[in-house]
Backbone as CSV, one residue per row, in Angstrom:
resi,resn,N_x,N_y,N_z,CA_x,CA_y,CA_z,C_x,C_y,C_z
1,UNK,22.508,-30.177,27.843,23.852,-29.694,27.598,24.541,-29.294,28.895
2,UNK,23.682,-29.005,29.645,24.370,-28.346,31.091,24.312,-28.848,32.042
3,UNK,25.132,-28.748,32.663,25.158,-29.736,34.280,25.700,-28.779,35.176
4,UNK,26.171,-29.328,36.377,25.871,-28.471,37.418,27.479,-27.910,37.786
5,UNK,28.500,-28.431,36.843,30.032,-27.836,36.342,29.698,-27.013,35.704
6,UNK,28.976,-26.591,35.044,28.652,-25.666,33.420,29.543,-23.885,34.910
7,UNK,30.683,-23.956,33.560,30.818,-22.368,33.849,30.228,-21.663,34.255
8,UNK,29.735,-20.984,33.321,28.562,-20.099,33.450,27.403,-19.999,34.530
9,UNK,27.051,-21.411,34.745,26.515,-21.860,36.189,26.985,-20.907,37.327
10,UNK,28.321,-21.446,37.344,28.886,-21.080,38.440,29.143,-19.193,38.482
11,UNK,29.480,-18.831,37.621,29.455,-17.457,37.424,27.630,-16.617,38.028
12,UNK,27.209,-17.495,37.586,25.541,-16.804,37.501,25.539,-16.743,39.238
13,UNK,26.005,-18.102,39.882,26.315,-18.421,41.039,26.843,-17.320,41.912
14,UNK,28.151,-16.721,41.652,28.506,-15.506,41.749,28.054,-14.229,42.039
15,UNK,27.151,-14.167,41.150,26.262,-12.961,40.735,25.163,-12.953,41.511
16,UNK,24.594,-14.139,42.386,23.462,-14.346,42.818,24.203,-13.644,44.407
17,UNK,25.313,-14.060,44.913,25.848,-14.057,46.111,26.222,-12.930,46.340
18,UNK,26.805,-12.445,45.092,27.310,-10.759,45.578,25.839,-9.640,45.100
19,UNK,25.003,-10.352,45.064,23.206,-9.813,45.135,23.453,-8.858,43.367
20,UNK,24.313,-9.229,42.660,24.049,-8.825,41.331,23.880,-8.904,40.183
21,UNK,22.509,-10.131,40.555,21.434,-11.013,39.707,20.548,-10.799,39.512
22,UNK,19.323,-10.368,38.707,18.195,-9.661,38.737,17.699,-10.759,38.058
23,UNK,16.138,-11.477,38.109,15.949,-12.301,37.732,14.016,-12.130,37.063
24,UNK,13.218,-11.802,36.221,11.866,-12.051,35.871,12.337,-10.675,35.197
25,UNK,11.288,-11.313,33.890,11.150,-9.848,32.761,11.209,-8.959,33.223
26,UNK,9.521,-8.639,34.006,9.320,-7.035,34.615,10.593,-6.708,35.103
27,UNK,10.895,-6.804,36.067,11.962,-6.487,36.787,13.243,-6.294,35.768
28,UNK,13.514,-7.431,35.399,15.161,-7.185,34.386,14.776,-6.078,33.329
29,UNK,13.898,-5.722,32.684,13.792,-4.926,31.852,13.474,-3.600,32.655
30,UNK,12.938,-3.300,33.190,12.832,-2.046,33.830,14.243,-1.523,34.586
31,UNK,15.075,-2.844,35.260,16.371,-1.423,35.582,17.207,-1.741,34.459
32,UNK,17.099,-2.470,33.418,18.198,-2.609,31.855,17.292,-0.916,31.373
33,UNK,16.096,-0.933,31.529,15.856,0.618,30.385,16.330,1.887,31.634
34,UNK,16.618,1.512,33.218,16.821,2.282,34.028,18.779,2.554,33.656
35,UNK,19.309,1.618,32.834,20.513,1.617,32.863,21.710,1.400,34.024
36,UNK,20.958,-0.058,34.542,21.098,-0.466,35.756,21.625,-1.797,35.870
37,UNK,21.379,-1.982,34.587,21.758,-3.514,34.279,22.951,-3.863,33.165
38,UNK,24.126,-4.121,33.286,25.287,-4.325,32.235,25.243,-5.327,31.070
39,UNK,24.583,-6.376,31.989,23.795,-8.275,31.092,22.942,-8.205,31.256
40,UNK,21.829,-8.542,29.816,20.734,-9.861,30.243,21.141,-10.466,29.659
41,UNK,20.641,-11.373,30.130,20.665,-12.887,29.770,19.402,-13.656,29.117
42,UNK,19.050,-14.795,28.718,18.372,-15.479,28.485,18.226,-16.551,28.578
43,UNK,17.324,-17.571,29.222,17.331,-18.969,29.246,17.486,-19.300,27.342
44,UNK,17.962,-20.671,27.482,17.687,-21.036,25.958,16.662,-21.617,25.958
45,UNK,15.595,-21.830,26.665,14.505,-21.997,26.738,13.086,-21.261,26.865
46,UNK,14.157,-19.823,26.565,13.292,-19.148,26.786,12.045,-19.023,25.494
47,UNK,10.635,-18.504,25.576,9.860,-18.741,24.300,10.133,-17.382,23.573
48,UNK,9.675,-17.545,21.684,10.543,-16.897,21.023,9.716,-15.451,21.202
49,UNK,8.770,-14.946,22.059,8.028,-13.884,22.208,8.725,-13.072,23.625
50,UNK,9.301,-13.608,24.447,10.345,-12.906,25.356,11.511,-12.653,25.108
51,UNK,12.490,-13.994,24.238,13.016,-13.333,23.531,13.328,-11.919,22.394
52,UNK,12.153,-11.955,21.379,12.147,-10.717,20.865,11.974,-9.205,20.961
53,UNK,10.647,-9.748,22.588,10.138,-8.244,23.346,11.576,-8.012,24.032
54,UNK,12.327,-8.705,24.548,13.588,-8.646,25.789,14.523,-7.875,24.660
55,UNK,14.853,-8.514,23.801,16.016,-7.772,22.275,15.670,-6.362,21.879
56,UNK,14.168,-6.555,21.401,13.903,-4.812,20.964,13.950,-3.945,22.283
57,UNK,13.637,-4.236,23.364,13.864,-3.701,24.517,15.031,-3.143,24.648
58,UNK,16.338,-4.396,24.678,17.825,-3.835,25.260,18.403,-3.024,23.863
59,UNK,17.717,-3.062,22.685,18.628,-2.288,21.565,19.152,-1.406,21.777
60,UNK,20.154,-1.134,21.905,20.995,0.406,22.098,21.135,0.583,23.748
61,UNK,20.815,-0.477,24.396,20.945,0.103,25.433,21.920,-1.169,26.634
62,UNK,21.620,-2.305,26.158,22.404,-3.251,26.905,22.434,-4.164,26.126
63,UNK,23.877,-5.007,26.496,23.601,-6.346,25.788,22.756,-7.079,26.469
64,UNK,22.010,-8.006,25.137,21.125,-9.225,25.683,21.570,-10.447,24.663
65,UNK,21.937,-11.757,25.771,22.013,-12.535,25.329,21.889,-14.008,25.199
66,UNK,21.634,-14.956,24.448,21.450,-16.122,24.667,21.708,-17.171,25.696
67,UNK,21.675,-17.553,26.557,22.369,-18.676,27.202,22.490,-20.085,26.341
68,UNK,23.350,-20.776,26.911,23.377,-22.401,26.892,22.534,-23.271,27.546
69,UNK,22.202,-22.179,28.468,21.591,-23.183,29.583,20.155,-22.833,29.904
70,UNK,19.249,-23.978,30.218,17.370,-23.908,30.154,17.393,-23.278,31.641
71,UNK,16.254,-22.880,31.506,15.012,-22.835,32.869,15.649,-23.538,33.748
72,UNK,15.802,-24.595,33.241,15.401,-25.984,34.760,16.907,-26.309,34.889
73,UNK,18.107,-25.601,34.064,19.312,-25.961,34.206,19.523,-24.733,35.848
74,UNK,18.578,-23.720,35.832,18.944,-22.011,36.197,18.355,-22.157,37.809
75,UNK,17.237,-22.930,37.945,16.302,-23.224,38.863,17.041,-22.915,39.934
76,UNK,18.482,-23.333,40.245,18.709,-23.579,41.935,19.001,-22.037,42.485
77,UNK,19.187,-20.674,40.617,19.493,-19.311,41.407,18.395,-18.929,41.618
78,UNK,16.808,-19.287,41.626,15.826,-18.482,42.480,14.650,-19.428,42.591
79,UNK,14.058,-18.231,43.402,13.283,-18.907,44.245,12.304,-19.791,43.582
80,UNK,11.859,-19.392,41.646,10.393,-19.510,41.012,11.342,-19.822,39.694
81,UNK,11.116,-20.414,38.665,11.362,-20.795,37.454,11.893,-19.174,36.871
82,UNK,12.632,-18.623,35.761,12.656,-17.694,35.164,13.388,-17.903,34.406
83,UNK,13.676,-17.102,32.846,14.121,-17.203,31.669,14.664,-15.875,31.276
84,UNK,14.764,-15.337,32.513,15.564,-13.427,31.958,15.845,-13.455,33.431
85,UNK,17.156,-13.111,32.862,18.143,-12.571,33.863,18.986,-11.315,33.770
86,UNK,19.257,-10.492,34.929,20.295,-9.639,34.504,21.433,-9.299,35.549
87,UNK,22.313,-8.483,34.692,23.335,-8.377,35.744,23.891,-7.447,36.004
88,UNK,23.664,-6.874,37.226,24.024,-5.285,37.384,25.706,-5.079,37.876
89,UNK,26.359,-6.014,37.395,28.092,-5.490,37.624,28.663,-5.412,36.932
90,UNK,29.167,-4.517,35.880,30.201,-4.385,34.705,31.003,-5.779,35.032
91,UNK,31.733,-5.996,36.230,32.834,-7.173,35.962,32.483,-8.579,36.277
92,UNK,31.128,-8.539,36.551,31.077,-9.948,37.003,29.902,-10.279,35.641
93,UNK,29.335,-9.392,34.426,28.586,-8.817,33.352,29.815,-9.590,32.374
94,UNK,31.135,-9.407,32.413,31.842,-9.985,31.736,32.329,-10.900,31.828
95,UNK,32.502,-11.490,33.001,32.630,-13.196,33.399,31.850,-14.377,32.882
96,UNK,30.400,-13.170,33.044,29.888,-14.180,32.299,29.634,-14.298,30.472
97,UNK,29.989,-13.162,29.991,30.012,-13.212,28.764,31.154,-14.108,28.339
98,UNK,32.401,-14.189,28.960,33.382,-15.280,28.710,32.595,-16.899,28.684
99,UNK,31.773,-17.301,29.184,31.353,-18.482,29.687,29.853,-18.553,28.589
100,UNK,29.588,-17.843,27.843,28.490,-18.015,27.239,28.860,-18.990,25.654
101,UNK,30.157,-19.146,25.069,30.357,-19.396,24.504,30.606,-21.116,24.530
């Protein structure tokens, strides 16, 4: 579904440059329960056991949400494969919620 125009791409793009991209479970979930994080995100590839631990995790406390886009669509923002992302800027947190749709 995604190519290398995909919105959201480019937003995530964004987020990587102004360093407010957080990227692997441990990490995204520990500053989302630190209240540090505005987005997660999710690969749509992600498997349905990170998904659910990542959801009961952010309940009440951040949004978490689906992407459009896989793993291997996400690859060029880091260094190692990952399927949770987050985003520690209220406004660049909503840029990309525009683009998820």
């Amino acid at each position: 579904m995604a190519n290398d125009l995909h919105p959201l791409l480019g937003a995530l793009g964004l987020c990587r440059k102004a360093g407010k991209l957080l990227y692997g479970y441990d990490r995204v979930q520990e500053n989302a329960l630190r209240g540090k994080v505005a987005l997660v995100l999710l690969a749509a590839d992600a498997s349905e056991r990170t998904v659910s631990h990542m959801r009961n995790a952010c309940e009440g406390v951040v949004a978490c949400e689906q992407m459009p886009l896989t793993s291997a669509d996400l690859v060029m923002l880091t260094p190692k494969p990952a399927a949770v992302f987050g985003i520690t800027d209220e406004n660049l947190a909503q840029l990309c919620v525009k683009h998820l749709t």
